[in-house]
gemmi code that builds the backbone of each chain (N, CA, C; Angstrom):
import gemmi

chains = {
    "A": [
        ("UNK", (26.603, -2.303, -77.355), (25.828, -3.426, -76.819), (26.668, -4.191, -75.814)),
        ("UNK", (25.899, -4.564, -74.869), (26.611, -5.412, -73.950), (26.623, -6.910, -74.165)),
        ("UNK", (28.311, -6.735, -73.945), (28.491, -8.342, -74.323), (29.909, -9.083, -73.307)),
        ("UNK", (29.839, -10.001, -72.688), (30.636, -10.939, -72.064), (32.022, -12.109, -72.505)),
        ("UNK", (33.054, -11.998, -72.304), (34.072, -12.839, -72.485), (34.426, -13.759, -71.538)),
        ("UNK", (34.474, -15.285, -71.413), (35.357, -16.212, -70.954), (36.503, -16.334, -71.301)),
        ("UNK", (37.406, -16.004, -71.117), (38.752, -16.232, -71.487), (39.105, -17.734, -71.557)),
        ("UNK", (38.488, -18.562, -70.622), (39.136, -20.263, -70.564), (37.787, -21.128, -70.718)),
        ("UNK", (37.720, -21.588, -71.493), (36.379, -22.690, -71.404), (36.847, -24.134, -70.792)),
        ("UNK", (38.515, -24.293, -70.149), (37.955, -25.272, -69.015), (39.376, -25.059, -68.482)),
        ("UNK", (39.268, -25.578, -67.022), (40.509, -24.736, -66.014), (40.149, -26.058, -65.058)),
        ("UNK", (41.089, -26.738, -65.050), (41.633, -27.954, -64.450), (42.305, -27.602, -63.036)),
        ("UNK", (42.114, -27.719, -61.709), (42.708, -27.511, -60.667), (42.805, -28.549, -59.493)),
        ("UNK", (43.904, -28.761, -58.693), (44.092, -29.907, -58.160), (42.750, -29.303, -56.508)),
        ("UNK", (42.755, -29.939, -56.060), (41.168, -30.402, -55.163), (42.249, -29.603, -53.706)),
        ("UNK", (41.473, -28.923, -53.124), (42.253, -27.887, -51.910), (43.241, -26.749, -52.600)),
        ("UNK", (43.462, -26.827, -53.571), (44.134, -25.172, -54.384), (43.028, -24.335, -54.793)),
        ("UNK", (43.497, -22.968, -55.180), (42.828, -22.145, -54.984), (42.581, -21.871, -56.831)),
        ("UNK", (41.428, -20.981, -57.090), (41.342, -21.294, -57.959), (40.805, -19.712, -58.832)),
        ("UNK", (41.099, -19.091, -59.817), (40.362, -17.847, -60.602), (39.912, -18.310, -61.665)),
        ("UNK", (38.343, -17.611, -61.857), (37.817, -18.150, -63.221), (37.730, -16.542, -63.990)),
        ("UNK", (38.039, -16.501, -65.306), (38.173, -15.173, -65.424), (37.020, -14.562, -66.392)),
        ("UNK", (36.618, -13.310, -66.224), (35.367, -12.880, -66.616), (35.689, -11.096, -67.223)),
        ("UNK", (35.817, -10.791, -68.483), (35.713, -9.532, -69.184), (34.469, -9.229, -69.641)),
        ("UNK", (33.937, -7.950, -69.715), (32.577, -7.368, -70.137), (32.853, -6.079, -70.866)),
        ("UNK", (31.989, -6.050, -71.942), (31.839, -4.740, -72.301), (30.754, -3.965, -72.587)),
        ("UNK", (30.750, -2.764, -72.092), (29.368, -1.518, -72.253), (29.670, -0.635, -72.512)),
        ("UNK", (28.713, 0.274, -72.801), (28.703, 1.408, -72.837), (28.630, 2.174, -71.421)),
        ("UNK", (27.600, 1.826, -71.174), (26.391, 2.263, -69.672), (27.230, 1.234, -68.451)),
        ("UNK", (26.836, 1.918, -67.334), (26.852, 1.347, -65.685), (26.405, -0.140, -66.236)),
        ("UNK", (26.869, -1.402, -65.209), (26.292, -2.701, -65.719), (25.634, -3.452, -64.229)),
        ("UNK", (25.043, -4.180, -63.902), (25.154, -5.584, -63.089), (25.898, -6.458, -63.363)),
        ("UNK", (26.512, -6.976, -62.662), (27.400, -8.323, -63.048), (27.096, -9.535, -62.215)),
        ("UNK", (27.368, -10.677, -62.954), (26.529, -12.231, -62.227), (27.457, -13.242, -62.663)),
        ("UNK", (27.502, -14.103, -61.712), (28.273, -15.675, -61.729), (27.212, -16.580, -61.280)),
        ("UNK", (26.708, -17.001, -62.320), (26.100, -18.414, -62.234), (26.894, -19.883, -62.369)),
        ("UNK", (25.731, -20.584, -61.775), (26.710, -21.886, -61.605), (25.754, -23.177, -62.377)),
        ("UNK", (26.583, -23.868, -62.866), (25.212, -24.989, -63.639), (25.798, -26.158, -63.181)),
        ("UNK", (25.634, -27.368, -62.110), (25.956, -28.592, -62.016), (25.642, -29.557, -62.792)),
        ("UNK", (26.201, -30.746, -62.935), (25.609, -31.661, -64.207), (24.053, -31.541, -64.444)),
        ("UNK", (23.645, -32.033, -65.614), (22.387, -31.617, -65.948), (21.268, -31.199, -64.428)),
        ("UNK", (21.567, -30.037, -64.638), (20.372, -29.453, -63.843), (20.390, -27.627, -64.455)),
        ("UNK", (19.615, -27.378, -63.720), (19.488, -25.799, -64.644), (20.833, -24.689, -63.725)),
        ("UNK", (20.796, -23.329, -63.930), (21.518, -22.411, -63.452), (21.037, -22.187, -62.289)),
        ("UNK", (21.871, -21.663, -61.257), (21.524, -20.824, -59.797), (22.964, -19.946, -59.978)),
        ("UNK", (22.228, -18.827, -59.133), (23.057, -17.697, -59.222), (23.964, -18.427, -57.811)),
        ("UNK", (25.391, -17.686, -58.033), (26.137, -18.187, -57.300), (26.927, -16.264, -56.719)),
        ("UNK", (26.828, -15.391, -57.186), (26.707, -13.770, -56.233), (26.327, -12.612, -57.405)),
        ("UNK", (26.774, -11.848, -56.978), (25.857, -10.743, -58.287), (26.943, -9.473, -57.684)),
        ("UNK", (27.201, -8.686, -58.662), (27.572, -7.373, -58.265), (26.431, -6.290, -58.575)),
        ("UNK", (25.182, -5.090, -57.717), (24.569, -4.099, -58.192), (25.236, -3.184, -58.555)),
        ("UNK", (25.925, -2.684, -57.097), (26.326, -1.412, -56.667), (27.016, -1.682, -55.372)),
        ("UNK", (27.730, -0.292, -54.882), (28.625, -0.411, -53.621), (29.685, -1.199, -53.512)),
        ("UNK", (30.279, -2.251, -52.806), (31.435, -3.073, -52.603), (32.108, -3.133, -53.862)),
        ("UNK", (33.076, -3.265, -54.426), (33.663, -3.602, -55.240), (33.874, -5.228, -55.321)),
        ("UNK", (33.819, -6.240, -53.882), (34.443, -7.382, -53.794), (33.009, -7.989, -53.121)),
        ("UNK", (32.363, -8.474, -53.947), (31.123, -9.515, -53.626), (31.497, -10.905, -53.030)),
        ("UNK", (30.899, -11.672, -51.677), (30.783, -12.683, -51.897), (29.694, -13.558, -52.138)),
        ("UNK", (30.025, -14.824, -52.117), (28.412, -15.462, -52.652), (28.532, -16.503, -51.791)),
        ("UNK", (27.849, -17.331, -52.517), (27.786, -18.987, -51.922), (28.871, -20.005, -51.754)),
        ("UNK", (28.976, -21.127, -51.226), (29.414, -21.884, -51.440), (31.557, -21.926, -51.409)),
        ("UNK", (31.545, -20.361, -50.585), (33.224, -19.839, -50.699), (33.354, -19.278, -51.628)),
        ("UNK", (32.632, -18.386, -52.649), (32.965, -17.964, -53.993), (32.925, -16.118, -53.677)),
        ("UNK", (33.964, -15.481, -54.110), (34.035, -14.088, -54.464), (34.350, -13.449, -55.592)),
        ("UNK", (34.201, -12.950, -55.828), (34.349, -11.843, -57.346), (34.363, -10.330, -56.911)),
        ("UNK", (35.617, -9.861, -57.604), (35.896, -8.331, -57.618), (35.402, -7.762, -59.370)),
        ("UNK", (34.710, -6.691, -58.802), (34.522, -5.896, -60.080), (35.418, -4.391, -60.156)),
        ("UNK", (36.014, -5.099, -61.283), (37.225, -4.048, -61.843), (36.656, -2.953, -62.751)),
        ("UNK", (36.304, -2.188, -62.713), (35.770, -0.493, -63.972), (36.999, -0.867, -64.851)),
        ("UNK", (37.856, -0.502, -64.186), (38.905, 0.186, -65.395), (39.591, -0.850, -66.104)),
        ("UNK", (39.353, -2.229, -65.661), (40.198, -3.524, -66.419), (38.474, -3.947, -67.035)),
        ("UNK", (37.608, -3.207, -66.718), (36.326, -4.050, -67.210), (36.534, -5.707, -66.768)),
        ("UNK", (36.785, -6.176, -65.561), (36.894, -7.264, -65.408), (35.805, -7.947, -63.924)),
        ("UNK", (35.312, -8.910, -64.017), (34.453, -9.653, -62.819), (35.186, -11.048, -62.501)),
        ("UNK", (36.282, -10.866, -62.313), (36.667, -11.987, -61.755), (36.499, -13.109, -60.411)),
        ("UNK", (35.619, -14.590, -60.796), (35.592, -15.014, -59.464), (36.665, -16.090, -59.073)),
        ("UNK", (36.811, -16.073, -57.497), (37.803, -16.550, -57.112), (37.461, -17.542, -55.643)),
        ("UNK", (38.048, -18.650, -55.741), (37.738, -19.415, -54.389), (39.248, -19.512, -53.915)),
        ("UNK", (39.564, -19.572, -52.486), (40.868, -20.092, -51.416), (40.556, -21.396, -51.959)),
        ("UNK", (40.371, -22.105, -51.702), (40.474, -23.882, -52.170), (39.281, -24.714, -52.117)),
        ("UNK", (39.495, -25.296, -53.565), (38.482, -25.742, -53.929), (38.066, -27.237, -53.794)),
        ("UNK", (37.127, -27.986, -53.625), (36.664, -29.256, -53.153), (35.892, -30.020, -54.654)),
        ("UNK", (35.613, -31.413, -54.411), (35.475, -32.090, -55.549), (33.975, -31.232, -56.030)),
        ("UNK", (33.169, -31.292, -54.975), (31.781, -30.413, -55.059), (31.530, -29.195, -56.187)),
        ("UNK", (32.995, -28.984, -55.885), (32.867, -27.293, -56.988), (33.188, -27.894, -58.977)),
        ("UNK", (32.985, -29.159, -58.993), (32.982, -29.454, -60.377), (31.489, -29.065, -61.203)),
        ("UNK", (31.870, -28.162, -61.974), (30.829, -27.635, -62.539), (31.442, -26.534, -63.555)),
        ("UNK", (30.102, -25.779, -64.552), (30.736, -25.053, -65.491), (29.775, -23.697, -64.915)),
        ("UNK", (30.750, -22.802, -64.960), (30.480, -21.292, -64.761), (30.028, -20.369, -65.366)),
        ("UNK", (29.470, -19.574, -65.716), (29.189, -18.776, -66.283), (28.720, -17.040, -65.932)),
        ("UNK", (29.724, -16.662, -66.344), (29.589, -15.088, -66.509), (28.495, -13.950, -67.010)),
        ("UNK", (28.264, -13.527, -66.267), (26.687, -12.555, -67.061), (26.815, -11.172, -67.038)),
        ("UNK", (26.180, -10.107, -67.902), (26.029, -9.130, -67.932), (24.895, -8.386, -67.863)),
        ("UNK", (24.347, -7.524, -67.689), (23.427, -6.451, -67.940), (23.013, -5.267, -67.467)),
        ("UNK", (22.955, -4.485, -68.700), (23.461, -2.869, -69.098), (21.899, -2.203, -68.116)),
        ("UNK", (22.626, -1.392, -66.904), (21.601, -0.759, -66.655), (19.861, -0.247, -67.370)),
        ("UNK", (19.011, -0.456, -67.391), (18.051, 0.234, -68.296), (17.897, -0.921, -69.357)),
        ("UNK", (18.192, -2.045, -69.030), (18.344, -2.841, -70.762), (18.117, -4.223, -69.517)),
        ("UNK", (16.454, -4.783, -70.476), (16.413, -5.727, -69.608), (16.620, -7.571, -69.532)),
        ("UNK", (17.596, -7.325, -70.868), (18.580, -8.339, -71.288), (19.773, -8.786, -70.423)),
        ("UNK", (19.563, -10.087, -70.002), (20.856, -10.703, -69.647), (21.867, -11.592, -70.727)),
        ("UNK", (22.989, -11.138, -70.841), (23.921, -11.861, -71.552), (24.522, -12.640, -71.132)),
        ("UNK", (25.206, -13.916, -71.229), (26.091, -14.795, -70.667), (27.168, -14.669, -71.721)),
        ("UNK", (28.507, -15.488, -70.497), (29.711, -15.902, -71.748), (29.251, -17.332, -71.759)),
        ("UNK", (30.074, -17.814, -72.493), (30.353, -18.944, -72.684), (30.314, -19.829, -72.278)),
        ("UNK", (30.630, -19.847, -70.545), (31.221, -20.654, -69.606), (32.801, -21.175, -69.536)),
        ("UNK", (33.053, -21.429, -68.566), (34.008, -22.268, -67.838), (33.768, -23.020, -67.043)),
        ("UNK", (34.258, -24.700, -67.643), (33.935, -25.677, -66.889), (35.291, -25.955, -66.180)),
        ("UNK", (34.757, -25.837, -64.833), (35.775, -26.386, -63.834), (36.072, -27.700, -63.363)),
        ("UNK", (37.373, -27.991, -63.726), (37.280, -29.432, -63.383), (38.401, -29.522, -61.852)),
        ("UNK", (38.040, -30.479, -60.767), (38.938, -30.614, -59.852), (39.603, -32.295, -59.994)),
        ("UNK", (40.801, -31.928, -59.503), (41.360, -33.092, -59.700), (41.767, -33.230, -58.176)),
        ("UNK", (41.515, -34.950, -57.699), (41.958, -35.197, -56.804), (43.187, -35.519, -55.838)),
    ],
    "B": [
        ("UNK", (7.010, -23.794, -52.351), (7.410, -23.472, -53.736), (7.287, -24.287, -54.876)),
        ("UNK", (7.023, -24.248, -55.841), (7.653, -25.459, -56.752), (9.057, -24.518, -57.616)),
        ("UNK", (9.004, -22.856, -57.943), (9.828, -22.440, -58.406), (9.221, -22.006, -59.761)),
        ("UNK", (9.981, -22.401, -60.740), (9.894, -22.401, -62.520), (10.109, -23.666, -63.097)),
        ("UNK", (9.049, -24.160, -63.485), (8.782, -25.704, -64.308), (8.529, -26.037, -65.375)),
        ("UNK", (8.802, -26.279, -66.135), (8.993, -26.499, -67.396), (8.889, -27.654, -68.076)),
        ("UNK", (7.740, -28.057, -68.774), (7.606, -29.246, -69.744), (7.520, -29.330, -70.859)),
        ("UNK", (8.025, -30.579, -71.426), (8.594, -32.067, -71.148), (10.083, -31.223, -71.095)),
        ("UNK", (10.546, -32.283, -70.420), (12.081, -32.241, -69.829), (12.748, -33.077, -71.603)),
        ("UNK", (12.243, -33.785, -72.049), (13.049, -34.940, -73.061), (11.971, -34.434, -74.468)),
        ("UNK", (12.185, -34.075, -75.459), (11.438, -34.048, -76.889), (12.448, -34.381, -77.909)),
        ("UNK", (11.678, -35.505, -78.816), (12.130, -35.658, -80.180), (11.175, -35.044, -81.405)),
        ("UNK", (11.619, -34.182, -81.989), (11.042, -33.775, -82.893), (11.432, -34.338, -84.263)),
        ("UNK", (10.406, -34.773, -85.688), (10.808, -34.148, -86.989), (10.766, -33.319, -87.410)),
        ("UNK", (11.812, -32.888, -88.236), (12.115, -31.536, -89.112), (10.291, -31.251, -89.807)),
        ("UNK", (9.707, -30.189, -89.192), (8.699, -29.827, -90.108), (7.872, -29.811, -88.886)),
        ("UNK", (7.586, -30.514, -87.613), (6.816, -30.218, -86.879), (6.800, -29.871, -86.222)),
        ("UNK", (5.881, -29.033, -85.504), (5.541, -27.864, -84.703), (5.151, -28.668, -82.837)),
        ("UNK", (5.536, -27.761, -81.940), (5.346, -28.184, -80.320), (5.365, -26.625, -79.619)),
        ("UNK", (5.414, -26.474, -78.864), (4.774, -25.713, -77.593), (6.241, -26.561, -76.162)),
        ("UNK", (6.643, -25.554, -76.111), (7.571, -25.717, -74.572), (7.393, -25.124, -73.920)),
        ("UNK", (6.052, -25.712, -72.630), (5.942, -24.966, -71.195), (6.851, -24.304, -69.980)),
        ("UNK", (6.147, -23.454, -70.161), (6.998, -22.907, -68.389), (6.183, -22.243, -67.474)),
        ("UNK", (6.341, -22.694, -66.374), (5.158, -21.838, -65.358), (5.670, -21.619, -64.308)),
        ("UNK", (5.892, -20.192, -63.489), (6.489, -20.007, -62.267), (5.438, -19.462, -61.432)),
        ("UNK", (5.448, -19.883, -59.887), (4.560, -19.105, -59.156), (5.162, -18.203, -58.045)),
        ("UNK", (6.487, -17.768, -58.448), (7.131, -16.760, -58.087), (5.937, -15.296, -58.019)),
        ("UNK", (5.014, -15.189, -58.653), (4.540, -13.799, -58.981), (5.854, -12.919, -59.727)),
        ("UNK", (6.803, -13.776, -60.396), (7.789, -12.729, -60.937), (6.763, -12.118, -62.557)),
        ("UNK", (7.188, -10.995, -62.779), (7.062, -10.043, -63.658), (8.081, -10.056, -65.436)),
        ("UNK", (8.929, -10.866, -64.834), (10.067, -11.016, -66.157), (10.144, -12.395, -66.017)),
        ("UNK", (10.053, -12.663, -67.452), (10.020, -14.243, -67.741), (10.939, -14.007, -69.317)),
        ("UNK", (11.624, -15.437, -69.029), (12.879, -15.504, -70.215), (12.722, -16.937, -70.939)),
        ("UNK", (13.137, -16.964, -72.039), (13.854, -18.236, -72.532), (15.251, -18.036, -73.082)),
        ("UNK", (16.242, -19.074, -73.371), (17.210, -18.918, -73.505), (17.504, -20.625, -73.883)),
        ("UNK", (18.582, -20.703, -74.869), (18.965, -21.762, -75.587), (20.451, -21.960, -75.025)),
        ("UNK", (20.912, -23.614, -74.551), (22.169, -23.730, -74.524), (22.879, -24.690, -75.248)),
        ("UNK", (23.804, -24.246, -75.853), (24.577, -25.340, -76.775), (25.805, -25.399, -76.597)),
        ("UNK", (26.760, -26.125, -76.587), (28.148, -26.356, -76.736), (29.130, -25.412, -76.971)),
        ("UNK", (29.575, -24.884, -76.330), (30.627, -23.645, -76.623), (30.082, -22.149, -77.007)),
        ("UNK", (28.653, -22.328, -76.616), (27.914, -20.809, -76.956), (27.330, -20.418, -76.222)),
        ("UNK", (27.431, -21.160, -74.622), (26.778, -20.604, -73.180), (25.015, -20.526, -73.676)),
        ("UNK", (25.008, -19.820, -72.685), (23.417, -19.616, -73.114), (23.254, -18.165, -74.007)),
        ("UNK", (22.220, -18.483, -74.687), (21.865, -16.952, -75.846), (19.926, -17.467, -75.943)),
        ("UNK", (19.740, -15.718, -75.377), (18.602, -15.064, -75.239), (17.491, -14.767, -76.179)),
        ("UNK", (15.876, -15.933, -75.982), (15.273, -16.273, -77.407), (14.613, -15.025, -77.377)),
        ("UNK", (13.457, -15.271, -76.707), (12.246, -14.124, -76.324), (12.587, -13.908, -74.663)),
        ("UNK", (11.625, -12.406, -74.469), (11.841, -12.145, -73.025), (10.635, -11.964, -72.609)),
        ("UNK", (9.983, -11.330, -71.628), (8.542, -10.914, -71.380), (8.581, -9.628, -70.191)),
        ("UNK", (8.523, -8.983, -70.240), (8.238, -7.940, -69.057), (7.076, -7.968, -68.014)),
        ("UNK", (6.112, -8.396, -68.683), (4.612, -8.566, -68.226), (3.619, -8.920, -68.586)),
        ("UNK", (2.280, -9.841, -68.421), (1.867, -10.124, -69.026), (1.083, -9.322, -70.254)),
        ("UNK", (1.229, -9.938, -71.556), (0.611, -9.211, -72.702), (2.205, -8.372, -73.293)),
        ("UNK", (3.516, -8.287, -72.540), (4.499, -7.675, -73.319), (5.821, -8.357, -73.698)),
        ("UNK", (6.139, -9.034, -74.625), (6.771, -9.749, -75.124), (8.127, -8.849, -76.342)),
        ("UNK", (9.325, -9.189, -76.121), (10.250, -8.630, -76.934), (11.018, -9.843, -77.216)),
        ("UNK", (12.234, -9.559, -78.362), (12.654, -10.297, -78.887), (14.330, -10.286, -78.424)),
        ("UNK", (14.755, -11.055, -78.061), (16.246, -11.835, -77.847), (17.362, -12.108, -78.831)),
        ("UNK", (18.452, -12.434, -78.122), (19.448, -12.484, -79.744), (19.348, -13.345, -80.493)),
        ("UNK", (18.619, -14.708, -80.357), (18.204, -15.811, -81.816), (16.688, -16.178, -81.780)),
        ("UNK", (15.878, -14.700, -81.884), (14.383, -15.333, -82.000), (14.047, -15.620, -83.318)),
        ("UNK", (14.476, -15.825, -84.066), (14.157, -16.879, -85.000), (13.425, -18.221, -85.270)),
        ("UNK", (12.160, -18.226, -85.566), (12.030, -20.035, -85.314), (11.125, -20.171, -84.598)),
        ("UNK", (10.642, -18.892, -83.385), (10.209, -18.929, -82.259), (9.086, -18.227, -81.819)),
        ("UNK", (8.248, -18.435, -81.404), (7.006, -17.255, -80.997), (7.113, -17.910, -79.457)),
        ("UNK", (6.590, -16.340, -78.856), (6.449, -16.795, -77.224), (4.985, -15.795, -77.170)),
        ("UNK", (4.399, -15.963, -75.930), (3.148, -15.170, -75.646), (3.237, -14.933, -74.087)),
        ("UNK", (2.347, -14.361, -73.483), (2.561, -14.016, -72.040), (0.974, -13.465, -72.226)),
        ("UNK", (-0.341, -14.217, -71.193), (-1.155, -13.669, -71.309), (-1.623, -14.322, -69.904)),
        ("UNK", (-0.680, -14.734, -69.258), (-0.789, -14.572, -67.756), (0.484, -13.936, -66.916)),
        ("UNK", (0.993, -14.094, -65.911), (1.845, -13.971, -65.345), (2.576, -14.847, -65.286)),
        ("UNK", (1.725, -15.772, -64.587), (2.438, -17.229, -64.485), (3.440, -18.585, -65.887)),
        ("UNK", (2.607, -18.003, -66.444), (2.921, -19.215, -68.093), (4.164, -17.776, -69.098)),
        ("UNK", (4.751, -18.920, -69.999), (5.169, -18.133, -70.930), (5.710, -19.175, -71.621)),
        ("UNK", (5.064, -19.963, -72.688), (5.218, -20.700, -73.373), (6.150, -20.482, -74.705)),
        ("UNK", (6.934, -21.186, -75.397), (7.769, -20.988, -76.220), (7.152, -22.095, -77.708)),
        ("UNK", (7.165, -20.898, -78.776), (6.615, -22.380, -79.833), (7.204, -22.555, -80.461)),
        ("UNK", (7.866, -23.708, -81.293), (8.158, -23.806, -82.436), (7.321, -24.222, -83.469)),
        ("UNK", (7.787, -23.601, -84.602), (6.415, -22.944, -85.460), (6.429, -24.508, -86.547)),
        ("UNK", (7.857, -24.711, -87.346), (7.993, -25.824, -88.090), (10.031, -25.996, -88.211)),
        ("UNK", (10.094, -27.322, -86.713), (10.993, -27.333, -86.207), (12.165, -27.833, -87.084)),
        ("UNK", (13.454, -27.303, -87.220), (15.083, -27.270, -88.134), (15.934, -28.188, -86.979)),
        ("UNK", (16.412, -28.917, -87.984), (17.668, -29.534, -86.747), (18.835, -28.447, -86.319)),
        ("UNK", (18.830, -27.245, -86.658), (19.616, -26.297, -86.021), (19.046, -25.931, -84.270)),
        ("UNK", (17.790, -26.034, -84.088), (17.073, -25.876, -83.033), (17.152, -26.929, -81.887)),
        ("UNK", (17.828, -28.154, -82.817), (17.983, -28.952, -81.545), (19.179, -28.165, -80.399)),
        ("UNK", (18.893, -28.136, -79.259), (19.184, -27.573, -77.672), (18.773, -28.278, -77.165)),
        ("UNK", (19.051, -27.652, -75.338), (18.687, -27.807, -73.982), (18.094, -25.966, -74.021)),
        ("UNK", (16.759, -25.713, -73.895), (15.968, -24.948, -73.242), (15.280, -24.649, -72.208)),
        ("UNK", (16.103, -23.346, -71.682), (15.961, -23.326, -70.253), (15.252, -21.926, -70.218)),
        ("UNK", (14.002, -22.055, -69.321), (13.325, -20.391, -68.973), (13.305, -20.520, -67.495)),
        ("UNK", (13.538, -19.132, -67.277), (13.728, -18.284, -66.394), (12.722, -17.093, -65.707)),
        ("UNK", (12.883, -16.991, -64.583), (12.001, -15.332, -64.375), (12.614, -14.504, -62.856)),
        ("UNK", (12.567, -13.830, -62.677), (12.722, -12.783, -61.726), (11.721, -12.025, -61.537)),
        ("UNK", (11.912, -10.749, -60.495), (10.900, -9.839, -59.493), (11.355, -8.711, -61.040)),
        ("UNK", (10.174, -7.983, -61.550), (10.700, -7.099, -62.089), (10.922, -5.873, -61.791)),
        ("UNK", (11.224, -5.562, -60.084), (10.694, -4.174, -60.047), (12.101, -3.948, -58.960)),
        ("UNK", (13.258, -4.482, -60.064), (14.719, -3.940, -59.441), (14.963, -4.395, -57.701)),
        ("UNK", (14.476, -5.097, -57.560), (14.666, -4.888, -56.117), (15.350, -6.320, -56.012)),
        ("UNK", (15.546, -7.161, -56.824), (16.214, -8.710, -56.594), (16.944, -8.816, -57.875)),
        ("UNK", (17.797, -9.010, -58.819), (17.935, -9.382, -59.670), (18.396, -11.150, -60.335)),
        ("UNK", (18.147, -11.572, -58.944), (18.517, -13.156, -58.975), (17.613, -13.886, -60.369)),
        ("UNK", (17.800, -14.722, -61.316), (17.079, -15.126, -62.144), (17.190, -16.931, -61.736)),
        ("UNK", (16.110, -17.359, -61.259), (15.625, -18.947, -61.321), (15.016, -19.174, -62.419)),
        ("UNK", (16.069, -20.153, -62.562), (15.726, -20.945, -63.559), (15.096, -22.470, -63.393)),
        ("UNK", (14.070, -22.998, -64.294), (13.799, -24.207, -64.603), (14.925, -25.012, -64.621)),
        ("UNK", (14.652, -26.451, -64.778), (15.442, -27.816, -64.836), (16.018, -27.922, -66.407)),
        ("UNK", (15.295, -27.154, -67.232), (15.672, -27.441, -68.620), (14.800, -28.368, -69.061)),
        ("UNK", (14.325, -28.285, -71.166), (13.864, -29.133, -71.676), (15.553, -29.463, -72.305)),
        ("UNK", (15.235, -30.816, -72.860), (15.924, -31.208, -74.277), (15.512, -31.861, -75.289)),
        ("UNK", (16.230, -31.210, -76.227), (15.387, -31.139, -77.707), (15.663, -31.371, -79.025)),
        ("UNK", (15.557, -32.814, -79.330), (16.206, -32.866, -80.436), (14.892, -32.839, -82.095)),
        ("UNK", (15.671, -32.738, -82.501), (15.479, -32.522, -83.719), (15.558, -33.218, -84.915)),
        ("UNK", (15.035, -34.419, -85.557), (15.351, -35.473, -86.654), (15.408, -34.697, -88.049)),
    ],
}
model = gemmi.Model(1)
for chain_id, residues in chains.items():
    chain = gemmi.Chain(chain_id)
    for i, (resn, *xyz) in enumerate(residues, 1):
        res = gemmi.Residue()
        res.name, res.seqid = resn, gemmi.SeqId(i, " ")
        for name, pos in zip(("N", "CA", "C"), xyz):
            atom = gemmi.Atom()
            atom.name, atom.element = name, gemmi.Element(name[0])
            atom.pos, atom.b_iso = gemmi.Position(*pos), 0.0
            res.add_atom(atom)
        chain.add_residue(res)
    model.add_chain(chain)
structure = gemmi.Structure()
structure.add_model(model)
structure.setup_entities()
């Protein structure tokens, strides 16, 4: 069964440094992979997605993520980050053929000024 | 657009009574979700819907009946509500026919539970 790890549920970074939020998955089967973003109370928006092809997605807002096979890893990553990017993250999965999405946990990002 | 909307945004419930949590998208999406978020457990997956009239079950459907007998609606019930159920409930939907996999989501209800 497919299922998602946050490694950090909150990652403190000073405001213009750069920043990795880290994301492990596990399957059996080929997967999709997703970084959503949730700002204070409001709902989720996808922030990039991995299908197929590129290995190194970008998305919105300065955000990229590489999908690793062999570390099973979706790590996303910004060059430097602004007060704007305070918010909690969240990691997603889902197993080709399986029309379940899983999340981790999240990671809330905090910037410090 | 309006997107995926979802009412009431704010509910207090007592333990024992029963409500109905709307959602209506005019996406024409095909997959419609609910999903519960709580404190250190991200979100986890109640009921799902494929289409209207096909409804499956998620990792804590417990507690919960959903229906789908339009496209548009996919209402979530609670049958006779537990203060374990108090959340923030958020549904969702997408295109189901692989070609987008982006999922919009609603604003969220919240939901407590006496």
């Amino acid at each position: 069964a497919q299922s998602v790890t946050q490694l950090d549920s909150q990652v403190p970074v000073f405001e213009e440094a750069p920043v990795e939020l880290r994301c492990n998955y596990s399957s059996s089967v080929s997967v999709y992979l997703f970084w959503y973003v949730q700002y204070p109370n409001q709902g989720l928006q996808l922030l990039l997605k991995y299908l197929s092809g590129s290995t190194l997605v970008k998305g919105i807002n300065g955000f990229e993520a590489e999908f690793n096979k062999s570390q099973t890893s979706f790590h996303l990553r910004k060059p430097s980050v602004h007060i704007s990017d305070t918010a909690e993250y969240f990691c997603a999965v889902r197993d080709f053929g399986n029309e379940k999405l899983t999340f981790g946990t999240g990671t809330r990002l905090t910037i410090i000024p | 657009n309006a997107g995926v909307t979802q009412t009431p945004k704010f509910q207090v419930l007592k333990t024992g009574q029963s409500m109905t949590l709307q959602c209506a998208q005019d996406m024409n999406h095909e997959y419609m979700s609910w999903y519960r978020q709580d404190p250190g457990m991200g979100l986890r997956l109640i009921h799902y819907s494929v289409g209207a009239g096909i409804t499956d079950q998620g990792e804590v459907p417990n507690g919960y009946n959903v229906s789908r007998s339009t496209t548009e609606d996919f209402p979530l019930r609670l049958l006779s509500a537990a203060p374990s159920q108090t959340s923030v409930y958020f549904c969702a939907s997408r295109r189901g026919d692989g070609t987008n996999e982006k999922l919009f989501f609603g604003s969220g209800t919240q939901l407590s539970v006496l």
